[in-house]
N, C-alpha and C positions, 0 to 999 in steps of 0.2 A: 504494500500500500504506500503510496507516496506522502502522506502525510497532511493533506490537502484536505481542504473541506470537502466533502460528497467521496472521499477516500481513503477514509478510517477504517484500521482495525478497530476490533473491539477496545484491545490493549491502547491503543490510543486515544480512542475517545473517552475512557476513562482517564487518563492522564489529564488530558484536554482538560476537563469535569473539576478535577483536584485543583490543577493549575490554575482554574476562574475565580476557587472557591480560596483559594492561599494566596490571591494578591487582589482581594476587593477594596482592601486599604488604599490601593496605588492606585486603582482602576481611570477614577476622574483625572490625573497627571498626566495619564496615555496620553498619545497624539491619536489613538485608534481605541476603539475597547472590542473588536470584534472577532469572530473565531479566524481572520483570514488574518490578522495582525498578529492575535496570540499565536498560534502554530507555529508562525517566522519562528519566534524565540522557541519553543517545544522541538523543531527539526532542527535548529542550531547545536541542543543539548540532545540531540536523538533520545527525547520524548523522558530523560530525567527530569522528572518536576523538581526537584529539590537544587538541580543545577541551572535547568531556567527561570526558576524566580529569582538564585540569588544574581544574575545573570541580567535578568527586566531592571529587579532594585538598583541597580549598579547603573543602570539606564537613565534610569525617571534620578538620580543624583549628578550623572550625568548632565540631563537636561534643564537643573538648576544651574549646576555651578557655570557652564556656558552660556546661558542665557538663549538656551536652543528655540523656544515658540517663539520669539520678536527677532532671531536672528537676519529673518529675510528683510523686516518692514524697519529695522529699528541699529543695522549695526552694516557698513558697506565700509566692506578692504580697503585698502592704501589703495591711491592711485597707480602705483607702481605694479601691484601685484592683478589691478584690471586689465591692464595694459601689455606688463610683458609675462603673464601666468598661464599657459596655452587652454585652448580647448573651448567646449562649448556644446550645449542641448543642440541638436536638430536631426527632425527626421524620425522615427517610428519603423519598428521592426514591423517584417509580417503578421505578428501577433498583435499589435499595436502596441508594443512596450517604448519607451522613450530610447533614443539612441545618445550618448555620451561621447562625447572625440578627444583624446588627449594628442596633440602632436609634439612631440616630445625634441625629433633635433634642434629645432630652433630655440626652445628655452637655454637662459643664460644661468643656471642657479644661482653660481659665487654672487652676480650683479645684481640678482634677487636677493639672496640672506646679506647682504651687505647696507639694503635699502629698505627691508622692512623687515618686524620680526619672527621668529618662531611661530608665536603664540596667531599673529595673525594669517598664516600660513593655514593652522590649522584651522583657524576659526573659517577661512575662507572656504574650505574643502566641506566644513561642516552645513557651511552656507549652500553651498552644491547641492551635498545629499537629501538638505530638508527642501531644495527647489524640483532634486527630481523625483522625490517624493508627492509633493504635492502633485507636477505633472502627471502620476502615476493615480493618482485620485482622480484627475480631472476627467485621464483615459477610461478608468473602471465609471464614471456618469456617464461619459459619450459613449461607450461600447457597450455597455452593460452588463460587464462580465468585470471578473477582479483581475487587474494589472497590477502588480505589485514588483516586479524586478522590473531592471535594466539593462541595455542591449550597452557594451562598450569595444570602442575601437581605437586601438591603440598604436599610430602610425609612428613607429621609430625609427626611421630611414632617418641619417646622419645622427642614432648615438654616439656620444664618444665619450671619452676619457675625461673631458669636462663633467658629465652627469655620472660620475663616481665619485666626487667630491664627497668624502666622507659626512660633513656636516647635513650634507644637502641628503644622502642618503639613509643618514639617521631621521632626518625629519620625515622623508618619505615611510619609512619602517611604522613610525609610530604616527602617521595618518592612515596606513594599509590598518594597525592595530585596530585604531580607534572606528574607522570603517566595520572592522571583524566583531567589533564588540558591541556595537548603536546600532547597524543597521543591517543586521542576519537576514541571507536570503535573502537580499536587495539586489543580486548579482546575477543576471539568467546565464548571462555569455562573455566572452571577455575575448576578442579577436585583434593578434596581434599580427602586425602585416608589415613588409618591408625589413626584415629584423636584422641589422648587420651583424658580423661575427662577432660581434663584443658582446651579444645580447645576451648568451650565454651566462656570460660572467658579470651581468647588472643583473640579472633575473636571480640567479644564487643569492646574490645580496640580502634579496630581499624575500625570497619567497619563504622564508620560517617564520617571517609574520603570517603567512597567509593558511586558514584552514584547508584540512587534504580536502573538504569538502567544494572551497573557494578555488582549490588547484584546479581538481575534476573539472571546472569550468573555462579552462582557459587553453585557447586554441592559437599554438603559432601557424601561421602558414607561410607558405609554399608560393609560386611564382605563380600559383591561377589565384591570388587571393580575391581578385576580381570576381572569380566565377564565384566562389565560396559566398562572400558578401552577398549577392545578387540573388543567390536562393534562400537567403534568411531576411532580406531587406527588398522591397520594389525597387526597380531604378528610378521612380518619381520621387522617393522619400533619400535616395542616394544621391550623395553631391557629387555631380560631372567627374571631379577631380579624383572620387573615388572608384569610377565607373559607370555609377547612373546619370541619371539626366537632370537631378535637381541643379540650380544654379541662384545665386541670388538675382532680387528684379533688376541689376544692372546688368546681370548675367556672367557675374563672377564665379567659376566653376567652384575655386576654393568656399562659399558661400560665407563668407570673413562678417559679415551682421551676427552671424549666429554660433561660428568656432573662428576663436580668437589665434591669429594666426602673427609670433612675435618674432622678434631679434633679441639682440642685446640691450641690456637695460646701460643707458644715460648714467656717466657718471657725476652727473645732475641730481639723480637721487639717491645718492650712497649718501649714506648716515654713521657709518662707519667703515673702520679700513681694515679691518678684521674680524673674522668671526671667532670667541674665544674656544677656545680646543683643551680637551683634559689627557698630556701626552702618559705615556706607557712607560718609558725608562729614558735614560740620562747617562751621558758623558762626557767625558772630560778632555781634550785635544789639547797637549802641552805643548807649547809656544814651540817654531818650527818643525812643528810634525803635523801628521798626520793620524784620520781613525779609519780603518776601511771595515765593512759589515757585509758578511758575507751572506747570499739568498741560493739558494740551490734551485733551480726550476726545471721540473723533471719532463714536463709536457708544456707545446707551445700553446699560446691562448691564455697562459695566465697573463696577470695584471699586477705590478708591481706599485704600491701606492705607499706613499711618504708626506708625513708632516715635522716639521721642525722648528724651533725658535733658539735664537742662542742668546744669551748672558754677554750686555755691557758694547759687544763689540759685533761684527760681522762674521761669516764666515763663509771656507770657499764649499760648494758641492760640487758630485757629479757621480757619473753612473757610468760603470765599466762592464766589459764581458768577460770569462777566463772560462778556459775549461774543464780544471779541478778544484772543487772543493778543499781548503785547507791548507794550500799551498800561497803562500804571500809572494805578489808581485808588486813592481812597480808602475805607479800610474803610466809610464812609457811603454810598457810590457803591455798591457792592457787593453782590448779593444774599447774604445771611448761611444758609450753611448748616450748618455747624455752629457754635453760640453760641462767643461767645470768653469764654474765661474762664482763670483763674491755676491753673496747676500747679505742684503741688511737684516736676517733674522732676528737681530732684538727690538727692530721697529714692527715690524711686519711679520707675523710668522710663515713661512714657506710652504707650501705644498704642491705636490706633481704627483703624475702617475704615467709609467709607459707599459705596453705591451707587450709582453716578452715571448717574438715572433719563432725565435729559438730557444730548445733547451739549452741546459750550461749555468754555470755559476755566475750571476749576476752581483756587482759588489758597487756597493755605496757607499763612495768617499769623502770623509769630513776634512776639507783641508784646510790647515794652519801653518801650513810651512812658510808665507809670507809674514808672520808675526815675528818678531825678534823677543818682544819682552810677555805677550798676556796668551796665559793659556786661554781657551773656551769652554765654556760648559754647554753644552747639547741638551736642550730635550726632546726627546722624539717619538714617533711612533710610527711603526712600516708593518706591513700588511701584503700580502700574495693573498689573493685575489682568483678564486677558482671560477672557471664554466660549470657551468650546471650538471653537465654530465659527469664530472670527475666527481668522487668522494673526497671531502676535506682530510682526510687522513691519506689520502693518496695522491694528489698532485700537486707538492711541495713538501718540503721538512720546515720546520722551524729554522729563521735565520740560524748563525753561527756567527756570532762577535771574534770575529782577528785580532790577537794580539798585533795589533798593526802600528807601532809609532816610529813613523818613520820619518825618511825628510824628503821624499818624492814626490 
């Protein structure tokens, strides 16, 4: 039984029954009070009442402490995040479900957290779910059937290396979270189209936020994503650019009135010049040496990701290639992959990430050999970065720190 009104076992419409009768207290708080709203949270907990109430309560406090009913009429994002935040409502599945567009290469994150905050980040996404919620009420009067999920399409032709930005990727975890835990069952499909080779390794990131049940819903495709689309969607309710025939009234394929289509964010609206970061371990680079850190990368596709700040003064990086593990070379010796050069890490804290196209021992060098008198202290944090299909116990080792002070 699927769990659905008119599709009850016995075992769960008794549950159903329990579950109306253990949260009459909270009832009037719902945004719903009906059996097609409660169920959502009953199949979320696969029909534990004892885990779906304390699940709803967690919900309805929720929807205090954000001020979730007046969020639509009464609280409107930065300008920055209307502006260059992708996406956008248009269009209607087969079914008549709301269709959702994130288009993701063009977003700038770093230029976004640097110009508005966290908290409005989330509150903005929260804004989302309670607008396509409503559209999803407005479908079940017009149609007269219950619409309750959403159709979403997620066009990430030009991810890169930028939208791994740690910070940016923690705040996405914990809006996927808060998604998994508000709005259960608000999710019919999830179609992700144009996917580059990095996708792999953004999707890993983040898919332990997401329930096995939220996975089962998500479809990468293949080079007919067109066809794909087009039997779940009409081409009248499909915008031109995705292969239907919808276009805005100026007859802009991209239909940009309705999925917001950006660049890089103005640094006009930067509010600040860093985002603060909580690093993982610390060292030390004694005045004309160096610190080399050694990364083993055993498959290619991973992603090698660094943050750093240093103490009082600058300092030099960069990223080399070698082909054994444990064996000290000189930055001469070295294949040079990312140039070395002087940062102002104690203004600015540092971050990069590259691709690691080939296996081989990848080493990150801290350099101070131009210092005569002031050692450096490092703080830092680095990260190997798997594809989805590798196991995280299998496609890398834990760094290995070199005894490395040298003066190359």
């Amino acid at each position: 039984m699927s769990g659905r009104v008119g599709d009850l076992s016995p075992k769960q419409t008794e549950a159903l029954q329990q579950f109306q009768e253990r949260i009459q207290d909270i009832l009037p708080q719902l945004p719903a009070q009906h059996d097609h709203f409660l169920l959502r949270w009953l199949r979320a907990r696969n029909f534990n009442v004892q885990k779906s109430e304390a699940m709803l309560r967690k919900h309805v406090e929720f929807r205090k402490q954000m001020k979730v009913d007046t969020i639509i009429t009464e609280w409107r994002p930065p300008e920055v995040i209307e502006k260059y935040l992708s996406g956008g409502m248009c269009g209607y599945d087969r079914e008549g479900s709301p269709i959702w567009y994130d288009v993701i290469g063009p977003v700038d994150p770093k230029g976004l957290f640097l110009s508005a905050s966290k908290q409005d980040f989330i509150k903005s996404k929260i804004r989302d779910c309670e607008m396509l919620q409503k559209e999803c009420n407005l479908q079940t009067q017009r149609l007269g059937r219950n619409i309750e999920s959403i159709t979403m399409i997620y066009d990430v032709e030009g991810l890169g290396l930028k939208h791994l930005w740690k910070p940016a990727i923690e705040t996405y975890g914990e809006i996927l979270q808060m998604f998994e835990d508000n709005y259960p069952e608000g999710l019919k499909r999830l179609f992700v189209i144009k996917a580059p080779k990095l996708f792999p390794v953004a999707y890993n990131l983040v898919k332990h936020f997401l329930s096995e049940n939220t996975r089962q819903k998500i479809f990468i495709l293949g080079g007919n994503w067109q066809e794909v689309l087009l039997k779940y969607i009409d081409a009248e309710e499909l915008p031109m650019i995705y292969g239907g025939k919808m276009t805005d009234p100026d007859g802009d394929p991209r239909c940009r009135t309705r999925i917001n289509h950006v660049g890089p964010v103005p640094h006009s609206y930067y509010v600040r010049d860093h985002v603060k970061v909580d690093y993982e371990q610390c060292l030390s680079v004694s005045r004309g040496s160096s610190k080399q850190l050694d990364y083993e990368i055993l498959f290619p596709g991973c992603v090698l990701r660094w943050q750093f700040a240093s103490e009082s003064a600058d300092i030099g990086f960069g990223v080399f290639l070698k082909a054994k593990m444990g064996e000290w070379k000189k930055a001469a010796q070295m294949e040079e992959v990312v140039p070395s050069q002087r940062y102002n890490a104690h203004l600015v804290p540092e971050d990069g990430s590259l691709t690691c196209e080939r296996p081989g021992v990848y080493v990150l060098r801290f350099d101070n050999t131009y210092s005569i008198l002031q050692a450096k202290r490092i703080s830092f944090t680095v990260e190997v970065l798997l594809p989805d299909h590798l196991q995280t116990n299998g496609g890398s080792r834990e760094h290995k720190q070199a005894d490395a002070n040298s003066q190359s």
